[in-house]
Structures are given as C-alpha cells and as structure tokens.
C-alpha positions in Angstrom: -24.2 5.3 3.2 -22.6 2.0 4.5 -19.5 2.7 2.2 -19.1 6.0 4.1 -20.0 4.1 7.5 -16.8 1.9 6.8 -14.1 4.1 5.6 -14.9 6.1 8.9 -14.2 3.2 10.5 -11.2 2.2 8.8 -9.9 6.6 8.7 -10.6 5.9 13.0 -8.1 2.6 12.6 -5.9 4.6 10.8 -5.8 7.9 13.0 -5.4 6.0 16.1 -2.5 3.8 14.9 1.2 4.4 15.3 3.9 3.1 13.6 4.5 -0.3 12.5 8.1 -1.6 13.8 9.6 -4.8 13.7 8.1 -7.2 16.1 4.7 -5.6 16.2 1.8 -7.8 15.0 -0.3 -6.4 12.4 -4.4 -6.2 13.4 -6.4 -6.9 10.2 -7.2 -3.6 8.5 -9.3 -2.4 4.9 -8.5 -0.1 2.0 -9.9 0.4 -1.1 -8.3 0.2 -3.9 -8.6 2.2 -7.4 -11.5 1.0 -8.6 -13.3 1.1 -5.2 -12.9 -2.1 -4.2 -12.5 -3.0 -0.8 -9.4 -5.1 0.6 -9.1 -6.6 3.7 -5.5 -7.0 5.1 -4.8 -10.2 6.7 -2.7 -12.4 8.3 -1.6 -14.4 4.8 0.2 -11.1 3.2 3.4 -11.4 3.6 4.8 -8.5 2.0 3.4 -4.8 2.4 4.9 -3.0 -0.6 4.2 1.2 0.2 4.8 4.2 -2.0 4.2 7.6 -0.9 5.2 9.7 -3.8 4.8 9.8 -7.9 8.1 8.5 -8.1 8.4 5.6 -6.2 5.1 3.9 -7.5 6.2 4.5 -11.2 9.4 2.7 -10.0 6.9 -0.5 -8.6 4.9 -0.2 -11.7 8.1 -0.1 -14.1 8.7 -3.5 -11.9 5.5 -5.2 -11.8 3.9 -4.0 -15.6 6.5 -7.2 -16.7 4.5 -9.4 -14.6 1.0 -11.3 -14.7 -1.7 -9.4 -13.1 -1.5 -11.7 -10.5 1.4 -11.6 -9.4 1.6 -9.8 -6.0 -1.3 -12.6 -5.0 1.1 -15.5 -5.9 3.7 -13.7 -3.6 1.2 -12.9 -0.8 1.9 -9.1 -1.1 0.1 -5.7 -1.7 0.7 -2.6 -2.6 -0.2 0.5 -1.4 -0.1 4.3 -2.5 -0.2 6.8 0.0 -1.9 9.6 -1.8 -3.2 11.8 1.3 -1.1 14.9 0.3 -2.6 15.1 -3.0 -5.4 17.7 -3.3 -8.7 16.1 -3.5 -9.6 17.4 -6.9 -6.4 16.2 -8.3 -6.2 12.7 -7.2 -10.6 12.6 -8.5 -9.7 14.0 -11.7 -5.9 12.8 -12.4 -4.5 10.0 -10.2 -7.6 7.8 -9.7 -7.9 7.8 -13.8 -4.5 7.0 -14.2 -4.0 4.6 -11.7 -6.8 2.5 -13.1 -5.1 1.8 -16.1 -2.7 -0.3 -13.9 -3.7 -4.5 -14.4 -3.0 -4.8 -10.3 -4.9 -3.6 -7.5 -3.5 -0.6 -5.9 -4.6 -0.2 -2.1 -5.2 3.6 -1.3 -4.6 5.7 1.6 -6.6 9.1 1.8 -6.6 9.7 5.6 -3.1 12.4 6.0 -3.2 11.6 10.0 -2.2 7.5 8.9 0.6 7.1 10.7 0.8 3.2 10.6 3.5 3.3 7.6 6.9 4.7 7.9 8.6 6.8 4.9 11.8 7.6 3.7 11.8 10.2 0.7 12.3 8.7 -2.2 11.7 5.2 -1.2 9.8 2.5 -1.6 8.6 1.2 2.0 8.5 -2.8 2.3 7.1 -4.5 5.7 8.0 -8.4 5.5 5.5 -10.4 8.1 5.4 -13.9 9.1 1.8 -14.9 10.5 0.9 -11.0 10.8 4.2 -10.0 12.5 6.4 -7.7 11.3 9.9 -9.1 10.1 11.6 -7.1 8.8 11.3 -3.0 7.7 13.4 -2.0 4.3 13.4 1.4 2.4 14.1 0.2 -1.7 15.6 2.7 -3.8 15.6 0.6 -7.0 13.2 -2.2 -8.9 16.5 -4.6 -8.7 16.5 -4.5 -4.7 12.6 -5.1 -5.1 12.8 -7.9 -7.5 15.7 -9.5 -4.9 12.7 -9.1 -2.0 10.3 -10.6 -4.2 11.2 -13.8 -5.3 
C-alpha cells in the first residue's frame, strides 16, 4: 500500500511538470529503479543521463558495462530509461528481466504524461546541473561524445 501511495505521488510530480530547460532549478524528485528500489534525486547529481528508446540505452550500456558498478556515483550522475511507451506486459515480462542483468541502477519512468525530460529520436538526453540548476541540455548520438561529458 505505501509503495502505491508514493509512486502516485511521484506519477502527480511527474504529470504536473514541464520541461526542464537551462536555468531551471531541479525540485528533488524519486524513481525506482529495476529492482524496485527507490531513488531520490537531489541536489548532488550532476549529470542526468536519459534514454527513451532500446537503442539509445544499449548505446549507455555498451559505454558504462567497461566501467565499475560504481561508476555513475563517483561521477554524481544517473541514468534513466523512459520506458512509458512499452506495453505493460512487455516491459513485466521482457525489459524489467533484462534490465536487471545490468551491474548499475537504472532509474525508470512509467508515467507517458512525464513531460520533465526533453527527447530527440535517437538520442541520448544529458542534463548537466550545478547545485540543482540546470547547465547545460545536450542530445548524444555516440558513447565517444558521452565518454567526453563524463570525465
């Protein structure tokens, strides 16, 4: 009942939201992750690393299965999947399954009216904050021009 209770709240945080832009500050928000762990986002991240499609988060993975499973904490970063397009069934059965095989946590968004992250197709979304502000707003096409963003 209370995990219900809270991903209503955080699905209310979500729907309400618009999108992030440069020079907006980022108010503290949860996701769970894969194995249904809950995250809270705060002002120490540094780097919000999003995917919204198959493709772009085996391009993170093919970047990030080279490093320690602790490596997006040592860089104050996250990532996060958008899987809200993905059929219920499927992302229970398939993508869930699959993505806990992965030795990072991978925040989740279920809710399709979050609007708080901005896509390009085919891209890998990167917000860079400084003290819960947004910096900067890049769309990656390749692990190179993540590794450059990460080091």
């Amino acid at each position: 009942m209370l995990k219900i209770f809270i991903l209503l709240v955080i699905a209310t945080n979500f729907i309400f939201a618009g999108n992030l832009k440069v020079g907006d500050k980022l108010n503290n928000f949860s996701l769970t992750d894969q194995f249904d762990g809950i995250h809270t986002i705060t002002n120490n991240i540094e780097t919000i690393i999003i995917t919204f499609q198959k493709e772009t988060l085996m391009m993170v993975n093919d970047f990030l299965s080279s490093k320690s499973s602790i490596f997006l904490e040592e860089h104050h970063a996250i990532l996060i999947n958008n899987i809200s397009s993905t059929p219920t069934i499927i992302t229970k059965m398939f993508i869930i399954p699959k993505l806990r095989d992965y030795k990072y946590s991978i925040l989740l968004i279920y809710d399709e009216n979050n609007r708080k992250f901005v896509k390009q197709n085919d891209k890998i979304t990167t917000y860079s904050l400084e003290n819960g502000v947004v910096k900067d707003i890049k769309f990656l096409s390749s692990t190179n021009e993540l590794s450059k963003l990460l080091k």
